[in-house]
One Martini backbone bead per residue (centre of mass of N, CA, C, O) as a GRO file, in nm:
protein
   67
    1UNK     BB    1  -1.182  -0.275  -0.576
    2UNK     BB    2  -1.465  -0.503  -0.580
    3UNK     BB    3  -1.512  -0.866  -0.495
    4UNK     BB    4  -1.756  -1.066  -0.553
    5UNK     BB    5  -1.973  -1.310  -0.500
    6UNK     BB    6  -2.251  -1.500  -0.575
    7UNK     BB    7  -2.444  -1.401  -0.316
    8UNK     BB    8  -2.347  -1.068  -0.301
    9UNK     BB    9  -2.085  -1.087  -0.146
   10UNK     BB   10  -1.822  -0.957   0.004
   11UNK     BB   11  -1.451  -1.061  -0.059
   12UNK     BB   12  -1.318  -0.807  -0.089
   13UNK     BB   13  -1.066  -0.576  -0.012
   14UNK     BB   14  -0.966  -0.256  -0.029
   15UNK     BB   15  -0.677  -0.124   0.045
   16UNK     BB   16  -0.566   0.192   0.193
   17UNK     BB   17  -0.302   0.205   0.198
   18UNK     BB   18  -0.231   0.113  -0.089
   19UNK     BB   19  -0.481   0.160  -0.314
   20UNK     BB   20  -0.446  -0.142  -0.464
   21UNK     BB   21  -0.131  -0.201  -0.544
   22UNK     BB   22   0.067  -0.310  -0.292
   23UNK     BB   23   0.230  -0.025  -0.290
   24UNK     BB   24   0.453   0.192  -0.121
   25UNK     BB   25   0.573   0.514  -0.067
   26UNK     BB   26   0.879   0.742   0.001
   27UNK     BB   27   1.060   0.987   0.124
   28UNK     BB   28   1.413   1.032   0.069
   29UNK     BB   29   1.747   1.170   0.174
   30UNK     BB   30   2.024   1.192  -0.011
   31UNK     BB   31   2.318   1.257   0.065
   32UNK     BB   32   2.614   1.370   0.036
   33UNK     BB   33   2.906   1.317  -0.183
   34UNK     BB   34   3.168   1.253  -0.367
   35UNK     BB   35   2.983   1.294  -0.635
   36UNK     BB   36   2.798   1.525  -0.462
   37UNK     BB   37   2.743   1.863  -0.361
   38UNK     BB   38   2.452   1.729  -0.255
   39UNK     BB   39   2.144   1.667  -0.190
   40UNK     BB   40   1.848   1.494  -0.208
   41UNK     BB   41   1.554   1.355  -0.338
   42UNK     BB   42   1.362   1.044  -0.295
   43UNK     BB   43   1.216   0.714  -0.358
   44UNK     BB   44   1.054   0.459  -0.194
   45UNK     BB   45   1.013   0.108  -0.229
   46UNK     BB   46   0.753  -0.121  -0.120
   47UNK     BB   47   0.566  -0.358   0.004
   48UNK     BB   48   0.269  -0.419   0.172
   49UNK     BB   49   0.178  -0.523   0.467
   50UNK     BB   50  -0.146  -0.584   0.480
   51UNK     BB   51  -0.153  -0.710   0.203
   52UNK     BB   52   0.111  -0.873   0.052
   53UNK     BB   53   0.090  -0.707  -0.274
   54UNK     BB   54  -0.225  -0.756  -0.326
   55UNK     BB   55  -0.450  -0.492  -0.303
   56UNK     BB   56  -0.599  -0.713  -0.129
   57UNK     BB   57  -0.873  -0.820   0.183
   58UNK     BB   58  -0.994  -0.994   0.315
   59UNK     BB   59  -1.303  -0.952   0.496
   60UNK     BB   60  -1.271  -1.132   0.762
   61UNK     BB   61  -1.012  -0.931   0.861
   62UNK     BB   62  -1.193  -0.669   0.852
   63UNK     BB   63  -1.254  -0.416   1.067
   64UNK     BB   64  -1.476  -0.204   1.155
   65UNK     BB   65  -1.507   0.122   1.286
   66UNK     BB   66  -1.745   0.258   1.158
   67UNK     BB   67  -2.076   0.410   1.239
   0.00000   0.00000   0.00000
């Protein structure tokens, strides 16, 4: 997702790290315990960082780094 200014200058770009959504997610080994014989896998959701859940960085913050 990228938007446009008037005067057709790139005015906003989309987060790398969570792909433009806000949030990131990862996976964690929940142990076992008293209720439960085994452990499993879960997955946890966080705010992103980056952007701070907007899933969008004004451009005039980004760097770009690619030559």
């Amino acid at each position: 997702m990228m938007k446009y200014r008037t005067d057709g200058k790139l005015a906003v770009v989309e987060c790398k790290k969570c792909g433009g959504n806000g949030y990131i997610s990862w996976e964690v080994i929940m142990p076992q315990g008293f209720t439960r014989d085994i452990g499993y896998p879960d997955s946890e959701t966080a705010e992103c960082r980056d952007c701070a859940g907007y899933g969008w960085i004004p451009s005039h913050l980004v760097v770009d780094t690619e030559d």
